[in-house]
C-alpha positions as CSV (number, residue, x, y, z in Angstrom):
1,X,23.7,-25.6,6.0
2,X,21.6,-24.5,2.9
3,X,18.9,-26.8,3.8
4,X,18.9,-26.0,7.5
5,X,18.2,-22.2,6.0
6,X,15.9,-23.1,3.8
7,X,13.5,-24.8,6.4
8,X,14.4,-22.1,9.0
9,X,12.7,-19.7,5.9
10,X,9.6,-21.7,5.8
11,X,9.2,-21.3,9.3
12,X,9.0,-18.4,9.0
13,X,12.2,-17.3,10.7
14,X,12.4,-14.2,8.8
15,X,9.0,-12.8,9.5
16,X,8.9,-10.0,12.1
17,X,5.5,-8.8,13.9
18,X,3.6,-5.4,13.3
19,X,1.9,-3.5,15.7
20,X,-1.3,-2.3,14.4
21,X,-4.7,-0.8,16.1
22,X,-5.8,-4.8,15.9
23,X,-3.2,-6.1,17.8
24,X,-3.1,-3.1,20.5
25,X,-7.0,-4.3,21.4
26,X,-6.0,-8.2,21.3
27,X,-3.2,-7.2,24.1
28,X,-5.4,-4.7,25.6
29,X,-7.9,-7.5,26.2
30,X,-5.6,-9.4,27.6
31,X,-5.3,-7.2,30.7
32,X,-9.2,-6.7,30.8
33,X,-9.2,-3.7,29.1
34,X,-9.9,-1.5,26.1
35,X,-7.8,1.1,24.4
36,X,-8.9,4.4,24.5
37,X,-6.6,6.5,22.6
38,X,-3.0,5.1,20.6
39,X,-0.1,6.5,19.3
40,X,1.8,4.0,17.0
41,X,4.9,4.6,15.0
42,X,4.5,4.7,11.3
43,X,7.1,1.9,11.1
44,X,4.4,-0.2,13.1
45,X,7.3,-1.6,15.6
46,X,6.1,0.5,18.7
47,X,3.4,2.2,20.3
48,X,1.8,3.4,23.2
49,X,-2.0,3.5,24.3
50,X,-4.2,4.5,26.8
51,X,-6.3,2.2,28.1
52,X,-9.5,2.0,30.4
53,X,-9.2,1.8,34.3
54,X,-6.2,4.8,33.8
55,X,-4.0,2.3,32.5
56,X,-1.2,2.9,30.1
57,X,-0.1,0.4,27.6
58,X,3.6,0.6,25.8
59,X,4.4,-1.9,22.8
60,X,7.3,-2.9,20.7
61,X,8.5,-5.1,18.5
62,X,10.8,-7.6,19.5
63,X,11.5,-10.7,16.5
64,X,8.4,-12.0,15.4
65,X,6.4,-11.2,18.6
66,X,5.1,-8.2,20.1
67,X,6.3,-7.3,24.0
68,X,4.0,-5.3,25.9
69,X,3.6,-3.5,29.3
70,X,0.6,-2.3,31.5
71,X,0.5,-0.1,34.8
72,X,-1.0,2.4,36.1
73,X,-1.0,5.6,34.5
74,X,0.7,7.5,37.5
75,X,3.9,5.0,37.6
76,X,4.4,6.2,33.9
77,X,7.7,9.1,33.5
78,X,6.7,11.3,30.4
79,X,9.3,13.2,28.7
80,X,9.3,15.2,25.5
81,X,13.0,16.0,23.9
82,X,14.7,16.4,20.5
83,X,11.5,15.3,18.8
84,X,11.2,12.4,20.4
85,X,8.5,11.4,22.8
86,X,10.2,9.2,25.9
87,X,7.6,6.9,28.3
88,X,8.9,4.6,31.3
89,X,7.8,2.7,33.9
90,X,9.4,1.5,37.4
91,X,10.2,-2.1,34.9
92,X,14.3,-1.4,34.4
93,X,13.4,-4.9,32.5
94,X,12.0,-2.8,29.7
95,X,13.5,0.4,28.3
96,X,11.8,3.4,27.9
97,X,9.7,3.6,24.7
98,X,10.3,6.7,22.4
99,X,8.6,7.7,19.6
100,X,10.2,10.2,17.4
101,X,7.0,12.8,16.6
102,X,6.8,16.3,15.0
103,X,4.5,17.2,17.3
104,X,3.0,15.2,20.3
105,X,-0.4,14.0,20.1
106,X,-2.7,16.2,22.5
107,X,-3.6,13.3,24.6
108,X,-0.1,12.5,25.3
109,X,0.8,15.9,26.0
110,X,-2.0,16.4,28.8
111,X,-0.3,13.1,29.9
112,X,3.0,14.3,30.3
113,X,1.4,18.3,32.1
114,X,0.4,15.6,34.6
115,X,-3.7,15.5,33.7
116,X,-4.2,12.1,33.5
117,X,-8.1,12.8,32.4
């Protein structure tokens, strides 16, 4: 069993994945796009981004990988409450992202008023 751990370790089994402004353009690129504006947590294990073509981009975290979802920015639900800034889209498959903030970041904010430019 020691050994089996051991090689599990040099697989890397314990390594978890950051979200950084690098890694939002890699998956932004991805879906032909490029990220305009971001918010990501300080912790690095979620984010959210603005993309081009009125897309909106949400991240997080999940093991060593990073999960990610694009639509359209009208499908996303905006909702600011108890410090914590909540996005969702239609995808029940994916929880709503929220990203505890002091204050929300004025891009996000005309976002959630409903002015998507």
């Amino acid at each position: 069993v020691l050994f089996m751990g051991g090689v599990a370790d040099l697989l890397g089994s314990r390594r978890t994945a950051r979200i950084d402004d690098a890694e939002l353009a890699r998956l932004a690129a991805a879906e032909s796009a490029s990220v305009e504006r971001a918010s990501i947590q300080s912790h690095g294990k979620s984010a959210v981004a603005r993309l081009s073509g009125d897309k909106l981009m949400i991240a997080r975290v999940m093991g060593a990988d990073v999960s990610a979802r694009v639509a359209p920015l009208a499908l996303a639900r905006f909702r600011f409450r108890n410090g914590k800034f909540s996005v969702a889209f239609a995808d029940t498959g994916f929880p709503p992202l929220e990203l505890a903030v002091d204050e929300t970041p004025p891009w996000l904010a005309q976002l959630a008023a409903g002015d998507a430019r």
